[in-house]
Structure formats: C-alpha cells, structure tokens
N, C-alpha and C positions, 0 to 999 in steps of 0.2 A: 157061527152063522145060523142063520134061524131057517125054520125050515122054506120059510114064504121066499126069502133067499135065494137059496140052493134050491127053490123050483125055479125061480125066475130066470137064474143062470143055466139049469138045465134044460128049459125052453129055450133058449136064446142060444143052446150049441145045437137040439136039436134042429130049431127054423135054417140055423146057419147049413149045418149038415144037408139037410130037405133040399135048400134052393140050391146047391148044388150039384146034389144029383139030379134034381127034374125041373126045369126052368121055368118060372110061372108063364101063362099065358095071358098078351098084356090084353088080349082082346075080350076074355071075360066080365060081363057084368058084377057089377059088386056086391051082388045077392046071390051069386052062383053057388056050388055045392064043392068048389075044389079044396081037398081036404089040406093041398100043402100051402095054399094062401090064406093068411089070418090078413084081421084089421089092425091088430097087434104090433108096433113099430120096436122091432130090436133095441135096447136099451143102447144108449150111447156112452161113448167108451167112458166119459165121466162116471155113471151112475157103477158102470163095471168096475171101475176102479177104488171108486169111495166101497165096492163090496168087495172086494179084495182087500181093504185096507181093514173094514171091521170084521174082518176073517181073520186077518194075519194079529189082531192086537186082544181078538177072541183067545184064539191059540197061542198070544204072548200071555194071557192070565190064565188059562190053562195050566202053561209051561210053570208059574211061577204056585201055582196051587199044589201042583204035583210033585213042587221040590226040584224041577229042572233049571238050570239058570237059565236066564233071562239073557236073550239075545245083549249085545252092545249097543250102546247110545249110536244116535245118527248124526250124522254132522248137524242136523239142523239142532235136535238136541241137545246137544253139546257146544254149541254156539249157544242157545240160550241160556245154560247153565253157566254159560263163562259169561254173559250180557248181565246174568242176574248176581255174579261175584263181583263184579264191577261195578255195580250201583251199589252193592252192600259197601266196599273199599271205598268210593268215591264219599258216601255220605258219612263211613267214621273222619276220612279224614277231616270232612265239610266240620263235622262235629270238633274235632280237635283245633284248628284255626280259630272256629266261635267261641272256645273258652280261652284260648290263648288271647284273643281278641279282646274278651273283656275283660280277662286279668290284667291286662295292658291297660286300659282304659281306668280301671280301678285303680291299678300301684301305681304304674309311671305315666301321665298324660303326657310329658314331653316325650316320650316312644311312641306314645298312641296315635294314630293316622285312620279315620276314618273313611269305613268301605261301604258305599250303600248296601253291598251284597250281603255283607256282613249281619247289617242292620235286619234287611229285608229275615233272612234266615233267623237271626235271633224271634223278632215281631212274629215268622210263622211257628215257632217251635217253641217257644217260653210255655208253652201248657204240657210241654210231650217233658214229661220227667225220664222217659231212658236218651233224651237227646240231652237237654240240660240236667243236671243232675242235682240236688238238695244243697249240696255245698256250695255251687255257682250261681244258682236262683237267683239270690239276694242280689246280688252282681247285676244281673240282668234285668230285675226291676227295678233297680236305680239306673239303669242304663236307659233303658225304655219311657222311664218317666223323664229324662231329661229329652223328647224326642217332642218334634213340633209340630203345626200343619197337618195335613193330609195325614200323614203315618200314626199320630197321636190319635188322630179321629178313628183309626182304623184297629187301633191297639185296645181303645174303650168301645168299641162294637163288637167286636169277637168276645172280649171278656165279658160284655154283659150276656152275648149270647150264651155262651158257656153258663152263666150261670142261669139265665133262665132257664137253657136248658136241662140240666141238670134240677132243678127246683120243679119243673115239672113233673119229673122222675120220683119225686121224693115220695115216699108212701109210712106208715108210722113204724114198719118195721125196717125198710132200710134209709131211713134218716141218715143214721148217725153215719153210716158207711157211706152214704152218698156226698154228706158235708164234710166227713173230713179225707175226700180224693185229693191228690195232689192237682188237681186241673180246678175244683171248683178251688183250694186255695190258693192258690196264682192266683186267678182271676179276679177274686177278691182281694189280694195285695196288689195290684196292680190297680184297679179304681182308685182303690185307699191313695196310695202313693200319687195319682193322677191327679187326685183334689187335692194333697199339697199344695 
C-alpha cells in the first residue's frame, strides 16, 4: 500500500473515531474553526475496499518474493482457469473434426456431408498453420476454391489482405523472412487456385 494510502485510511479511522466521541454541531457555519469537522467526505466503502484489495495482492507479491507461498486460487479464479481449459479443449477438438472433415471430403465424397460450420472455421483459420497444419493445407485449398458466392468473395479479400499486408512490412532485410511465412504463402495459393 502506498503511503498516500494508508494516510487516507488512517484519516478516515481517525474522522470515524472523532465523530464519535464528540458530535458535530449541525448549527455551525461552514467557515467555523471546529477542528473535528472537515469538508473532507469519508471514502465510501467501494474505494475502502478496492484498497484493501491492492493491499492484500501487494502483500500476495510480497509473499511470493520472499519465497512464501502464495495464498490458494479463489473460486473466481479458478473458475476462470477452468473457462480458459475449455475453450483450449473445445477448439483442439473444433480443430480435429476440421481435418477429419476434409479428409473426408478429399478420399470418400459419398461419406462427405457438408457442414456450414465447418466451412465457415476452415475460411477463418486456413492462414493460422498451428490450426491447419502443412500436410492438410493442400486439402483445404482445394476445398475452399471449390466454395462459391458470398464466401468465395470473402476468402479472396482476407487473402489479399494478408498479403498486402504483409508486403507493406517488407523492408530489404526481412524480405525473405516475410515472403516465405506460412500465411503470406496460403494466401498466395489460394488466389492462384481461385483464378483457376
């Protein structure tokens, strides 16, 4: 806690302490001389509380500096931490159905049954190589280029985005690094593949 802090708090126990041992007098003007009445309004319990809370996580890096351990997660915590293992679970598996999906589509078309969701996930994630991966690429830009409409329009605007953005980046020293990213080359197989 800082020291402005712990004046503020110790003001606010002594005005507490003051008014009740001697009780203002409400009939004084507001310019009077009485030493236990300020213009000063007690901090309300909010502001008490948020400095309680940057006391107590003061003293939790304290504890963890000094080698003490560290209090136990809180529920809320620990509800987040289980929120954030579930969206990690939820999108391996998203990811595992998207390539079963399009192996399907590649080997057996009479298995294959088309999922918008499917589609939609592949169109947002064909440039992200730890979602698809090098060996399924290829799969997925023959998948995408056979896509029509609205989605086609939407698969050749991202990619050009990509690459201009990417091309604006380009400087003489990281050219080469920047052209051969896995994102700028999707991007560019996937135009290619489009003017097929």
């Amino acid at each position: 806690m800082t020291e402005d802090q712990t004046e503020a708090v110790v003001s606010t126990e002594k005005q507490s302490e003051n008014a009740s041992i001697e009780p203002q007098n409400q009939t004084e003007s507001p310019g009077s001389n009485n030493p236990f009445k300020t213009d000063k309004k007690p901090p309300k319990r909010k502001k008490l509380k948020k400095l309680a809370e940057t006391e107590e996580s003061q003293t939790n890096e304290n504890e963890e500096e000094n080698g003490m351990p560290a209090p136990p997660p809180s529920k809320r915590q620990k509800k987040k931490q289980k929120q954030q293992q579930n969206i990690v679970r939820n999108k391996d598996k998203e990811i595992e159905k998207t390539i079963s999906y399009l192996v399907k589509w590649d080997t057996s078309r009479d298995e294959w049954k088309y999922e918008k969701l499917r589609q939609i996930f592949i169109q947002k994630n064909v440039f992200d190589e730890k979602v698809i991966d090098t060996e399924h690429c290829d799969v997925a830009i023959k998948y995408l280029a056979t896509s029509k409409g609205h989605s086609r329009a939407m698969i050749i605007e991202s990619a050009e985005a990509i690459i201009k953005e990417i091309e604006t980046k380009i400087t003489d020293e990281n050219q080469e690094e920047l052209t051969s990213s896995a994102r700028y080359e999707r991007a560019r197989q996937i135009l290619q593949s489009m003017d097929e």
